[in-house]
C-alpha positions in Angstrom: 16.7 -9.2 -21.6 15.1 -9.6 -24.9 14.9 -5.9 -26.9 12.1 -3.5 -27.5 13.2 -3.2 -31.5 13.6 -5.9 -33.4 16.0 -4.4 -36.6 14.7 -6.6 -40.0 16.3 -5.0 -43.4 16.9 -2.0 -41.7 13.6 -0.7 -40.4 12.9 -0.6 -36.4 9.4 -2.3 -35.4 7.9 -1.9 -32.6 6.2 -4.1 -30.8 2.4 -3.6 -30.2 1.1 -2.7 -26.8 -0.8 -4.8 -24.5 -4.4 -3.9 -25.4 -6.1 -2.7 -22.3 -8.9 -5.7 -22.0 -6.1 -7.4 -21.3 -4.5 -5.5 -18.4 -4.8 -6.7 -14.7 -7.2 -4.0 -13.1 -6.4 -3.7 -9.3 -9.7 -2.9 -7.0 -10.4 0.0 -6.3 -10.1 0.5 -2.2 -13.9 0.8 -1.7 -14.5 -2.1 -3.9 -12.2 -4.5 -2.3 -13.5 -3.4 0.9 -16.8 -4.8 0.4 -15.5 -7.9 -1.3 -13.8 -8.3 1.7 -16.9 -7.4 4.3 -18.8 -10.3 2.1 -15.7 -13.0 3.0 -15.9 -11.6 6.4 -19.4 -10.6 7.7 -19.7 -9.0 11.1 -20.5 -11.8 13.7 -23.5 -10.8 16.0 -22.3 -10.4 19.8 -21.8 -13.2 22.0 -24.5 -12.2 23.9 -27.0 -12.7 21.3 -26.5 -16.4 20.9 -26.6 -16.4 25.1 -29.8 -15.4 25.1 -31.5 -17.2 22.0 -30.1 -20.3 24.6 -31.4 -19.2 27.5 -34.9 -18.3 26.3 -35.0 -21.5 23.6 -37.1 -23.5 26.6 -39.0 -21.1 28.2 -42.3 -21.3 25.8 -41.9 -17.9 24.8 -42.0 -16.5 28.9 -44.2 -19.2 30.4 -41.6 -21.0 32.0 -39.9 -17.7 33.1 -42.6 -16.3 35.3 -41.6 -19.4 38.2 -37.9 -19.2 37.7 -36.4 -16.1 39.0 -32.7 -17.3 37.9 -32.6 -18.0 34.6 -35.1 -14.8 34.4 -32.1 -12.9 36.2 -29.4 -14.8 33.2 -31.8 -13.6 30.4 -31.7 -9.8 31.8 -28.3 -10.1 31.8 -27.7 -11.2 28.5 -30.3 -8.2 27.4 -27.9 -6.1 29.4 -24.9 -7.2 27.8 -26.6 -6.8 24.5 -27.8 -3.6 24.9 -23.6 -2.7 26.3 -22.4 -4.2 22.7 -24.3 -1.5 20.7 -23.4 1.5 22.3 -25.6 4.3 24.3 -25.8 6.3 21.6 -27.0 4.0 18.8 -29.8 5.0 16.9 -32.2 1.8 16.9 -35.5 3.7 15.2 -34.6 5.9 13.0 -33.9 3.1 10.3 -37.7 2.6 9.1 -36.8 -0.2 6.6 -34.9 -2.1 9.8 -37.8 -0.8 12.4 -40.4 -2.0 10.3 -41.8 -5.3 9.4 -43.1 -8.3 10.9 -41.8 -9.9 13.8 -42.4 -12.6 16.0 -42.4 -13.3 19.9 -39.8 -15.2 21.3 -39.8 -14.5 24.4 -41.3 -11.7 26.8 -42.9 -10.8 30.4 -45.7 -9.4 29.2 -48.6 -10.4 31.6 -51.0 -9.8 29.3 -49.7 -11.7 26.3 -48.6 -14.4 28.2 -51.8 -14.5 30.0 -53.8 -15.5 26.4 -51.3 -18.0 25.1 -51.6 -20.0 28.3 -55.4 -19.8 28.2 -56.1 -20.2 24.8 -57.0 -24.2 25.0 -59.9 -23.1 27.8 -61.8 -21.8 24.6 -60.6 -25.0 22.6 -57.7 -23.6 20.4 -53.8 -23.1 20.8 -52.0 -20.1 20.5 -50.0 -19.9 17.3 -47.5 -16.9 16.6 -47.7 -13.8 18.3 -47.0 -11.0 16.5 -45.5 -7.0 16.5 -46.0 -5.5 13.0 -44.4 -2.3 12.6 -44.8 0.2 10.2 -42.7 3.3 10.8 -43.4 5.5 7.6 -47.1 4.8 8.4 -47.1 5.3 11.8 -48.9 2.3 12.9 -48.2 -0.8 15.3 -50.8 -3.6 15.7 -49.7 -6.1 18.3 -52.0 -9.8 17.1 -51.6 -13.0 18.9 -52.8 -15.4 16.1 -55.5 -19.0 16.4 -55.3 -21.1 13.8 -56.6 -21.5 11.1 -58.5 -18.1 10.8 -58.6 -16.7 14.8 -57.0 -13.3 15.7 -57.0 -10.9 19.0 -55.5 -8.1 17.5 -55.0 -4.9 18.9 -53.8 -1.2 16.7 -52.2 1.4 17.7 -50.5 4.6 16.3 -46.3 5.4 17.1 -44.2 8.1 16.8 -40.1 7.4 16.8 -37.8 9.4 19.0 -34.7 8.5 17.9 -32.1 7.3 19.1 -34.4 4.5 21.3 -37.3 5.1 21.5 -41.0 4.6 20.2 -44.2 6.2 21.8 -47.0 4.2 21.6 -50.3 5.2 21.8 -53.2 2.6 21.3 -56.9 3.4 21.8 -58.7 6.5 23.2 -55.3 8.8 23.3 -55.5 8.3 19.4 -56.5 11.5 17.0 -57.9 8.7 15.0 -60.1 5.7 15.8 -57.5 2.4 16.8 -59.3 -0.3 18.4 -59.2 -4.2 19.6 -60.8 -7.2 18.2 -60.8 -11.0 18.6 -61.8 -12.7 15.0 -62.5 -15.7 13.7 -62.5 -16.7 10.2 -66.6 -15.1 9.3 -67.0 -13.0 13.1 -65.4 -10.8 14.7 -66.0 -9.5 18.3 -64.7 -5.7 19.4 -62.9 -5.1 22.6 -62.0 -0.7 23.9 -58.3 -0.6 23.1 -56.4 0.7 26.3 -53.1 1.7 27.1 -50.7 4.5 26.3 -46.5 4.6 26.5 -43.6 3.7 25.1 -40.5 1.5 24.2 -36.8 1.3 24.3 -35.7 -0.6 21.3 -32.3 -2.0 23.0 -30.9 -4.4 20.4 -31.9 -4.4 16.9 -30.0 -6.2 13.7 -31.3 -7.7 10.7 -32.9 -10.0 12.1 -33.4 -9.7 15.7 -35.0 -7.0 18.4 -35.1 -7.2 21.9 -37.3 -3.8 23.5 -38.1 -2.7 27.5 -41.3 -0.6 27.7 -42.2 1.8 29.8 -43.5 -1.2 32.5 -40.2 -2.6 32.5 -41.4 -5.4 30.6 -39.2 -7.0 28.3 -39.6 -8.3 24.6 -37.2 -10.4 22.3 -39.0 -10.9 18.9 -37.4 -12.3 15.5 -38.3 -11.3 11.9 -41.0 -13.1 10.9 -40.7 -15.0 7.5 -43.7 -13.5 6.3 -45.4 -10.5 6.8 -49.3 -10.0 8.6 -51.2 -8.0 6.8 -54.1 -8.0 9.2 
């Protein structure tokens, strides 16, 4: 082992430290914790990718309303997805995760489904439907969109009760005015809003919500990669 002095026309020198820009600096725990979440990212539950297969052909609930089986495999995925977050996961609260734009996969919604299959009678297609959310404002506006320029879209107020739910209340149970419209790119003609309730927010990541209402209607939407601004 080579030693710390060297002795040269006896004086002792000692040899300079390692300067500190040159020392190996260990992670801190929390720091290599996330270094390691970003190798690693949490994988979404099986169930997720289950569903997004068993709805990818069903034209967004079309086919659904004359197959009673796969309807019964795509409520059980829900199910399953809804067992994989916990009962007492709080799904609302989040208002940047709540809120946004997002777009209808799939859903049982009479109504909804009722004016994208009807849509070429009044010589147009349905293009995205859309629930736009906005929890630190209080609003939802529910729009199935006709390109180019065509719109029905119908506003409502919420209200979040964690750790599921939103109320909903469109129309006349309103303190302010909310209302319904089908547009077009220079008219616009108004419809009464209706309708009072609420929803169960079941599943919700990043990306991804599926929701029961108070009807026991079910809704599996996406984040949009743009937002409607009405």
């Amino acid at each position: 082992m080579a030693p710390l002095l060297s002795h040269a026309a006896g004086q002792s020198v000692a040899i300079a430290p390692i300067s500190r820009g040159r020392q190996r600096l260990v992670p801190k725990p929390p720091a290599a914790a996330a270094f390691l979440r970003g190798l690693f990212p949490s994988r979404p539950p099986p169930a997720k990718a289950d569903l997004l297969r068993l709805i990818a052909d069903q034209r967004r609930g079309l086919e659904t309303q004359s197959d009673p089986s796969r309807f019964a495999d795509i409520v059980s995925c829900i199910d399953a997805l809804a067992a994989s977050a916990g009962p007492d996961v709080d799904t609302v609260s989040d208002a940047a995760k709540l809120s946004g734009t997002w777009r209808l996969l799939w859903t049982t919604e009479r109504e909804q489904l009722f004016i994208v299959q009807n849509a070429p009678v009044f010589r147009t297609a349905a293009g995205d439907v859309l629930q736009v959310i906005d929890v630190p404002g209080g609003a939802l506006n529910n729009v199935i969109t006709f390109p180019p320029s065509g719109a029905f879209v119908v506003d409502g107020d919420i209200e979040i009760q964690p750790p599921q739910r939103v109320n909903f209340r469109p129309a006349y149970d309103c303190y302010r005015f909310t209302r319904a419209k089908l547009r077009g790119s220079n008219w616009e003609v108004p419809f009464p809003p209706f309708g009072k309730g609420w929803f169960d927010t079941v599943y919700l990541d990043d990306d991804f919500r599926v929701a029961k209402d108070i009807r026991g209607d079910y809704l599996v939407v996406e984040r949009a990669p743009y937002s409607w601004n009405g």
